[in-house]
C-alpha positions as CSV (number, residue, x, y, z in Angstrom):
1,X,-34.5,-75.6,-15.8
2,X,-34.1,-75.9,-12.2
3,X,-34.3,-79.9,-12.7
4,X,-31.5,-79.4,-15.2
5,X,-29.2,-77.6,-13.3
6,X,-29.8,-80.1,-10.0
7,X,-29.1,-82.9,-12.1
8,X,-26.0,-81.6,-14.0
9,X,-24.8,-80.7,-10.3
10,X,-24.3,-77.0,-11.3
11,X,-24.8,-73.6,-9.3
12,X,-26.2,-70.4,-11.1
13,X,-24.6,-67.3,-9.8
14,X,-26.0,-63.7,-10.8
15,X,-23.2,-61.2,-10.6
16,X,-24.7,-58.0,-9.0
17,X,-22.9,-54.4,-9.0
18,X,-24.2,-51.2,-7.8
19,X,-24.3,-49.4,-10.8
20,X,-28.3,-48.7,-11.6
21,X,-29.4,-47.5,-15.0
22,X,-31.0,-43.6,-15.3
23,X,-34.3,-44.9,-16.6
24,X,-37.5,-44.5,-15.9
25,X,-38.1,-48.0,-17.6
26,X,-36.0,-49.4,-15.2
27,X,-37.7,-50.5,-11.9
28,X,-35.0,-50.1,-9.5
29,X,-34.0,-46.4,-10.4
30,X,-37.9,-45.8,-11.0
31,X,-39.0,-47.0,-7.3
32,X,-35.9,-45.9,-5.8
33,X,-37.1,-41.9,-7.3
34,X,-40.1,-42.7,-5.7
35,X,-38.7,-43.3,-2.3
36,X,-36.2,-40.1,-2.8
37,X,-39.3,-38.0,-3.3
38,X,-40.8,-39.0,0.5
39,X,-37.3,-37.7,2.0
40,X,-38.5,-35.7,5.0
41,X,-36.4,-32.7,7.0
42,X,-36.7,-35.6,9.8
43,X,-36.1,-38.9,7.4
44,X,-33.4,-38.2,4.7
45,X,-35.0,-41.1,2.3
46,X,-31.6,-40.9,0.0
47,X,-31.5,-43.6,-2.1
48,X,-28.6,-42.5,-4.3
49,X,-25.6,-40.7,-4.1
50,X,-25.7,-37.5,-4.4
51,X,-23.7,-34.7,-6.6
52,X,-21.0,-32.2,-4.7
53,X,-24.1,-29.8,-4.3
54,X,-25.6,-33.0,-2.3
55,X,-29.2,-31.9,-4.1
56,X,-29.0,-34.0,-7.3
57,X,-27.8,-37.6,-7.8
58,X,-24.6,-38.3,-8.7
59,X,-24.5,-39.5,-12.8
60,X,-21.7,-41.1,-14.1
61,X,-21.1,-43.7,-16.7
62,X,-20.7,-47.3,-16.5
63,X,-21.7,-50.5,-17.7
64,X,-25.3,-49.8,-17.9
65,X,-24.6,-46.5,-19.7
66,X,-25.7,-43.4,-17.6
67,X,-26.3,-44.7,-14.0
68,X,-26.6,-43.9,-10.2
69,X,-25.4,-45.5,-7.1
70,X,-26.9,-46.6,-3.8
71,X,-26.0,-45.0,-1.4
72,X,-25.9,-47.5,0.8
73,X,-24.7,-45.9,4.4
74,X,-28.2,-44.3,4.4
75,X,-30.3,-46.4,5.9
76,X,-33.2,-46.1,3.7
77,X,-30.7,-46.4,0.6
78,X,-29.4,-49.8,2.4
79,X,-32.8,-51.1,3.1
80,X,-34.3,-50.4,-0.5
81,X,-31.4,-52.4,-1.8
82,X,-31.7,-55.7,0.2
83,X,-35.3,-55.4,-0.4
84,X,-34.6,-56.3,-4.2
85,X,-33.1,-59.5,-2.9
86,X,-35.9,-61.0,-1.0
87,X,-36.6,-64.5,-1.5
88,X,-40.3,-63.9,-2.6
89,X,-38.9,-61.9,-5.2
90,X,-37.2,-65.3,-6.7
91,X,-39.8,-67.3,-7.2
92,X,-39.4,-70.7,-8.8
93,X,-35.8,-70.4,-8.0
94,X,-33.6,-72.9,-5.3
95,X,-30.8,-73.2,-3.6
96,X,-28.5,-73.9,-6.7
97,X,-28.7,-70.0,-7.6
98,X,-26.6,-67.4,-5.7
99,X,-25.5,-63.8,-5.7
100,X,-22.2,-62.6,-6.0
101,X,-21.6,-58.5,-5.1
102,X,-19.3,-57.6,-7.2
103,X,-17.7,-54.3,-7.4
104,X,-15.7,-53.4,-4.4
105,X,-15.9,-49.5,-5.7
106,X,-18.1,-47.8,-8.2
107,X,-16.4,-47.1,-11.6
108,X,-16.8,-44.4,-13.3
109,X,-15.7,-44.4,-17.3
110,X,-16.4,-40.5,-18.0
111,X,-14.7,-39.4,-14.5
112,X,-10.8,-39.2,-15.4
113,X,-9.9,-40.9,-11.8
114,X,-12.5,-43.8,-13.2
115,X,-14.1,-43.7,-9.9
116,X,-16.9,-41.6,-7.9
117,X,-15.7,-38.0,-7.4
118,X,-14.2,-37.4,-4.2
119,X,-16.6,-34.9,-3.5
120,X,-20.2,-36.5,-3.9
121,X,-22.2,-36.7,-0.7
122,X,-23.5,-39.5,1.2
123,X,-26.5,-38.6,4.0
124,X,-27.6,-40.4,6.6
125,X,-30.8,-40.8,7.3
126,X,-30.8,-37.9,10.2
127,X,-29.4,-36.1,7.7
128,X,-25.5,-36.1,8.9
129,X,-23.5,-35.5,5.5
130,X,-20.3,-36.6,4.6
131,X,-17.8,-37.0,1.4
132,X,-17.4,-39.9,-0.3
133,X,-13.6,-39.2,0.0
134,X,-14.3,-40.4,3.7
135,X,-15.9,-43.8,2.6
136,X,-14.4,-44.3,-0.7
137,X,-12.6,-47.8,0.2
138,X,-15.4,-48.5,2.8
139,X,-18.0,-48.8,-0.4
140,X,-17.9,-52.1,-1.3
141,X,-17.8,-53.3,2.4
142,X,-21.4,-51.1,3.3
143,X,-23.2,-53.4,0.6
C-alpha cells in the first residue's frame, strides 16, 4: 500500500481526538487504568480527567460512545499520550502518513452545555488541583 500511495502522490492523514472509549478491550483506556492505579501521594499518575469529586474519571458521551479524556496538563496524562504516537509504534508506515489533532475542546453529547462540565478536575502531577473552568479553552492547545 505504501508503494501505492507514493506513487499516486497522496498523503494519509489519521484524524486523532481525545475522546477514549470506557473499555477494557480498548488498549488505551486499559493501559492508561493501569498507570492511574500507580498514582502515588508524591506522583499524581492521572491519566484522565477527573469527576467534580476529583476521585473518579470524568464519563461523558461522544463519538466513541461512553468515553474519558486525557488529562493532558498532568504530566504523566501528557506523557502516556505522546507515547501512543511513537514512531516504533508505526511500523511499516512513511512519511506520506500524518496526524491531525483534532478537537480543539472535548464534546460532550449527554452534557446539556455539549462540553466537559465546568467543574471536573485536572491534577498535576504534585497533586496541585484545578477546574477545568480554568483551562476549558486552553484544552486543545495542552495536546
Amino acid at each position: 500500500m505504501n508503494a501505492k500511495v507514493e506513487q499516486s502522490d497522496r498523503f494519509m492523514t489519521t484524524i486523532l481526538d481525545p475522546h477514549i472509549k470506557v473499555s477494557s478491550d480498548y488498549f488505551v483506556y486499559a493501559n492508561g487504568q493501569k498507570l492511574q492505579k500507580k498514582s502515588t501521594e508524591a506522583n499524581k499518575n492521572n491519566i484522565f480527567v477527573k469527576d467534580s469529586s476529583g476521585k473518579a474519571d470524568f464519563e461523558g458521551d461522544c463519538w466513541p460512545g461512553n468515553s474519558v479524556w486525557i488529562d493532558y496538563f498532568n504530566e504523566n496524562g501528557s506523557a502516556y499520550y505522546s507515547s501512543l504516537y511513537a514512531l516504533n509504534n508505526f511500523k511499516g508506515s512513511n512519511n506520506r502518513y500524518y496526524a491531525w489533532n483534532d478537537m480543539n475542546e472535548p464534546s460532550v453529547f449527554s452534557e446539556d452545555s455539549k462540553t466537559m462540565p465546568t467543574t471536573a478536575k485536572h491534577f498535576y502531577a504534585n497533586g496541585d488541583m484545578f477546574e477545568h473552568r480554568e483551562v476549558h479553552n486552553a484544552y486543545g492547545a495542552a495536546q
